[in-house]
N, C-alpha and C positions, 0 to 999 in steps of 0.2 A: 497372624498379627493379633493383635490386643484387641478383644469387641470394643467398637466405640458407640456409645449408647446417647439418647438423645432425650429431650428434657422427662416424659414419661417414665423412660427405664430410671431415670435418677431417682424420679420418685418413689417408683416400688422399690429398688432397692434402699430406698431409705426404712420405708415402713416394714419392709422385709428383716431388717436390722435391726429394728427396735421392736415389734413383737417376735421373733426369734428370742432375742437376749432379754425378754421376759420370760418367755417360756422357761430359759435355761436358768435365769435366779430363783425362780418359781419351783425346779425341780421339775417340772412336766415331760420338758425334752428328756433328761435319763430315763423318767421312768417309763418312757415307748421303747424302751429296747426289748421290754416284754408285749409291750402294747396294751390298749386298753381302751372302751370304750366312755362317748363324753361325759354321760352323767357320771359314770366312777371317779373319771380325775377329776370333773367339779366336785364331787362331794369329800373326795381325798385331799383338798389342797385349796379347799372353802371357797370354791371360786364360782361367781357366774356363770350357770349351763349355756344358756343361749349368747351370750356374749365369749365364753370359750367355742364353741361351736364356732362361729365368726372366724376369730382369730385362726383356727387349726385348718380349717377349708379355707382362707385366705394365705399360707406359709403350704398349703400343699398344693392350690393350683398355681402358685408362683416360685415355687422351690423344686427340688428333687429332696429335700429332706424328710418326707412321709410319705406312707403309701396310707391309701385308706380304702376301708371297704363298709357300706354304710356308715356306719355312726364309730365305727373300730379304728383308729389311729395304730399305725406303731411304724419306727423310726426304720428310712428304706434302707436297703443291706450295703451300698457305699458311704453310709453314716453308724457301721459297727463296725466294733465297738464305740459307743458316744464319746470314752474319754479322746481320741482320735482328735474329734470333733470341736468336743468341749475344750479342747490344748487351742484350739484356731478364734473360737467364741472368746475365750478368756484371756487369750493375748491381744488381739486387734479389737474387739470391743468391749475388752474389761481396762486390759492396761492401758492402750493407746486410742479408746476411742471417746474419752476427755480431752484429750489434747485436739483428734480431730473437730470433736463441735468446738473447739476453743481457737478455730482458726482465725476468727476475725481478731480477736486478741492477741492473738501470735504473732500476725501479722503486723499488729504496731509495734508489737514487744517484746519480738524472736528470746526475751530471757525468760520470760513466762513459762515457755516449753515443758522445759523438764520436772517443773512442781507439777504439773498438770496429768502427768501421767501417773497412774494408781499402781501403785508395787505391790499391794497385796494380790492382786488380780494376778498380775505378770506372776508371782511365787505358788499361786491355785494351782495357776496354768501348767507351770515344768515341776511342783510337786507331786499333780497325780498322774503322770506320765510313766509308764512301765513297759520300757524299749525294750526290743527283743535282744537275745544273747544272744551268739556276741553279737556286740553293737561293733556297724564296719569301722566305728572310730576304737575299738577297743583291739580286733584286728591288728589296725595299723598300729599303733603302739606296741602291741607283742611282736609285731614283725621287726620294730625297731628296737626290742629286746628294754623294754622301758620297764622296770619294777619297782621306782618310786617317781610318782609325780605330786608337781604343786600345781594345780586345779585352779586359774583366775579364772574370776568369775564365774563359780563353780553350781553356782545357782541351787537346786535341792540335791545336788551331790551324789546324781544317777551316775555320771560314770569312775566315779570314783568309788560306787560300792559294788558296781560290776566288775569292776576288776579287783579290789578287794577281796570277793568273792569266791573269783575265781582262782584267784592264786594267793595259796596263805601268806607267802614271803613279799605281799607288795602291802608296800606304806604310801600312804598318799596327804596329805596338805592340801585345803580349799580354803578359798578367800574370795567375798561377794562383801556389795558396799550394802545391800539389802539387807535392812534386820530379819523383813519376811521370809526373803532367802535363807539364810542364817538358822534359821529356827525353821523353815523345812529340810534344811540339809541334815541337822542335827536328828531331827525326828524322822528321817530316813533311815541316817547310822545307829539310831538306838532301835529300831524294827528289825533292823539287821545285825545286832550283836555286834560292828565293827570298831568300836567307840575303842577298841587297844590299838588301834591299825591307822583310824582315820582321825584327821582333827581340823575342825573349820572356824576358819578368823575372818572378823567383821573389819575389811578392809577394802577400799577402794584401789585398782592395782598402780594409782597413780602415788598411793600412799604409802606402798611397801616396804621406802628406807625406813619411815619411821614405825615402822609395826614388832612392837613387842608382846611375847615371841614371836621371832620370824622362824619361819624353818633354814638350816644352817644348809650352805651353798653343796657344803660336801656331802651332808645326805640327800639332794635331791639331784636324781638323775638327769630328769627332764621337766618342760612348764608347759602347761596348755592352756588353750584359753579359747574360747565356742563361742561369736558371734559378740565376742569383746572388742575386737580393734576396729569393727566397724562404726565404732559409737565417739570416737574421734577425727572426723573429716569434715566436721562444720567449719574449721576453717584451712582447709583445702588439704587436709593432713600431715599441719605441722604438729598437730596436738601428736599421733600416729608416730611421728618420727621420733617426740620426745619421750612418751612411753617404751617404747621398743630400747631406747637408748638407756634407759632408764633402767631397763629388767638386763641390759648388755653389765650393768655397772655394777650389779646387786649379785646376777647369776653370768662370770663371765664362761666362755665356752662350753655352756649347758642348750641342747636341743631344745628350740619353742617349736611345738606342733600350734599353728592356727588354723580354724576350723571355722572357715566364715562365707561369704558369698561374691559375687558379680556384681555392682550397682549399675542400673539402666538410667536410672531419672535424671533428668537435666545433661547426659553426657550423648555427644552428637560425633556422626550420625546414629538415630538409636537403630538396635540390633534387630532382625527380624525374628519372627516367632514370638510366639505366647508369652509374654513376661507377666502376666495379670499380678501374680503373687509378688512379685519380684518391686513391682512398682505399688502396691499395697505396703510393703514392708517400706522402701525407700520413702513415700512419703513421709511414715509413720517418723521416721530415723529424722527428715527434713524439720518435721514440725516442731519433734521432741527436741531440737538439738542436737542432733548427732551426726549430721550430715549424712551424704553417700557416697559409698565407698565407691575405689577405684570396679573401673568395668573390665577390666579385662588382668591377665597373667602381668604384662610390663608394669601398669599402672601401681601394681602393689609392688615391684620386684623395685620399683623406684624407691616407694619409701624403706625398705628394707638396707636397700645401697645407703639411703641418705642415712640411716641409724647405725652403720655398719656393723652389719648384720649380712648373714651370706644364706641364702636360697639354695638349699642342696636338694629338694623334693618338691614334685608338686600333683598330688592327686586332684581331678576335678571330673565332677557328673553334673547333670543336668536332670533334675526331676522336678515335677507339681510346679511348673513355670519359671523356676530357680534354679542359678548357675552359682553353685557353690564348690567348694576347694577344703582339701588342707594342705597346707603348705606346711612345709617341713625348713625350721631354719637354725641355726647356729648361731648364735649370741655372741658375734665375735667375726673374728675373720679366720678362724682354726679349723681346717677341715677333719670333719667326721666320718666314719665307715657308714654305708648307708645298710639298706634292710634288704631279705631277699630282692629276687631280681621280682621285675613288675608279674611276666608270667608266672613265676611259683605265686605272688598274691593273688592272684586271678584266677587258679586253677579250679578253683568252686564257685565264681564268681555268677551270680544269676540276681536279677532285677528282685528288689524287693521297695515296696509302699512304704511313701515317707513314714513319718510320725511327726517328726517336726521340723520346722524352717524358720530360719537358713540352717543348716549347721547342725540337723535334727540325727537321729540314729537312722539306720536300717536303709540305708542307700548305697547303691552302687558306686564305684570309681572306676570307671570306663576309662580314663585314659591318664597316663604319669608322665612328668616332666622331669626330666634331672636336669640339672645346672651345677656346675662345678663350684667347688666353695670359691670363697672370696669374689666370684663374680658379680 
């Protein structure tokens, strides 16, 4: 079950929070991945010795973030590599941890939310992210023989240049409502030479009829979309149903791969085991507006039926306290051939460390669901 912590832990973890994510704007946290001792980073980074001194032996006798030996910091070995790290500090206390100190405000004026949250931070966060090959979401796709996708919400446009990469004959389409996004996806494809291959539009996917250019129905295979549809259930996901209906009208009987999570918070009775991450994220989604997603396999399989739309797949693992999925669907009610059987995917299959969550690369799929079309 979830540690439940009493007014003391609240506090270190607060103070915990905010000099940590000093450290990390400061640049102190990267540069311990070589280590170093305290007067060098004070005089590296102009900062008070005995007041860093403080801080570093206060975040190591209350963290597992550093080891130390004398006066010598450097960052412990389940926080390398830092960007790992830094993907968790810059999404939940860069991007959405305005919104958390902004709960009393929120709480009069639930619209507030979503100004509140910082997209540059969130675009830091999944720009400097460098997911291992292949990624299990890149996998699945090639096993569904996919060689052009449009990429919602495609954020710095990591898998759209991994598979680009890998296969010269794939063409791919991204579309994120983030300029910051936008302009790290772009400066991905141009580090990668793929800028004849890939191309990314600053679009929200609730805006797709009107987006000129759009990419044309007949050249795109299939749609994805990572940790997108969860951001429509604030109000109980009819927004969810209208989108979904929405990409059924624009792209009809083209495959949506979704690539999202399990919500726990507020949905009863809650699940047993560790959800810490799972309910870190849902609050986040709660505050910002985005509500929480369905908890289980049915609850999504509903809005699906309601958008008619048909569930022919459904991969789901459970890693770093999250119960995440891709579901595999059909924009329409037209049945498609599906991808090898689950054991030919499975045949190399072995546990590998997130990178990111919900929805993140380099995880396992332990177990598949078919469902017959139009059901």
């Amino acid at each position: 079950m979830t540690t439940r912590r009493d007014a003391m832990d609240v506090i270190e973890g607060f103070y915990c929070s905010q000099t940590v994510w000093a450290l990390h704007r400061l640049g102190v946290l990267p540069r311990l991945e070589d280590g170093a001792d305290v007067p060098a980073l004070a005089e590296e980074f102009a900062l008070d010795e005995q007041l860093l001194s403080a801080v570093l032996d206060f975040i190591h006798r209350t963290t597992d973030l550093l080891v130390r030996e004398d006066h010598h910091y450097r960052l412990a070995p389940s926080c390398r590599p830092y960007r790992r790290t830094a993907f968790h500090l810059e999404k939940f206390l860069g991007a959405y941890g305005p919104v958390i100190a902004g709960t009393a405000t929120v709480l009069a004026a639930p619209g507030s939310g979503p100004e509140l949250r910082d997209l540059p931070s969130l675009a830091r966060a999944f720009g400097q992210l460098e997911p291992r090959s292949p990624s299990l979401t890149a996998r699945v796709l090639r096993a569904w023989g996919v060689t052009s996708l449009f990429d919602l919400g495609c954020g710095a446009a990591t898998l759209l240049v991994e598979l680009a990469t890998a296969d010269p004959e794939f063409r791919g389409w991204g579309a994120d409502s983030s300029d910051a996004m936008v302009k790290a996806a772009d400066e991905r494809i141009s580090r990668s030479g793929l800028g004849g291959r890939l191309r990314i539009l600053r679009s929200d996917v609730r805006e797709l009829g009107g987006l000129t250019p759009r990419p044309d129905v007949e050249d795109v295979q299939a749609l994805y979309g990572r940790s997108i549809a969860n951001e429509f259930f604030a109000d109980g996901g009819r927004s969810a149903v209208e989108v979904l209906t929405g990409l059924k009208e624009l792209f009809p009987g083209r495959l949506l791969f979704l690539e999202d999570y399990y919500g726990r918070l507020t949905h009863h009775p809650p699940a047993g085991g560790n959800h810490r991450h799972t309910l870190l994220q849902d609050l986040a989604q709660v505050l910002s507006g985005q509500g929480v997603p369905p908890p289980d396999l049915p609850g999504w399989s509903g809005v699906y039926q309601a958008a008619g739309c048909s569930l022919v797949k459904a991969y789901e693992g459970h890693n770093e306290e999250i119960s995440w999925f891709i579901h595999v669907l059909v924009l329409g009610r037209r049945p498609r051939p599906g991808p090898p059987s689950p054991r030919a995917m499975s045949r190399d299959r072995r546990h590998q460390a997130a990178t990111v969550q919900p929805g993140g690369d380099g995880h396992d799929l332990p177990r598949c669901h078919g469902a017959a079309p139009g059901s």
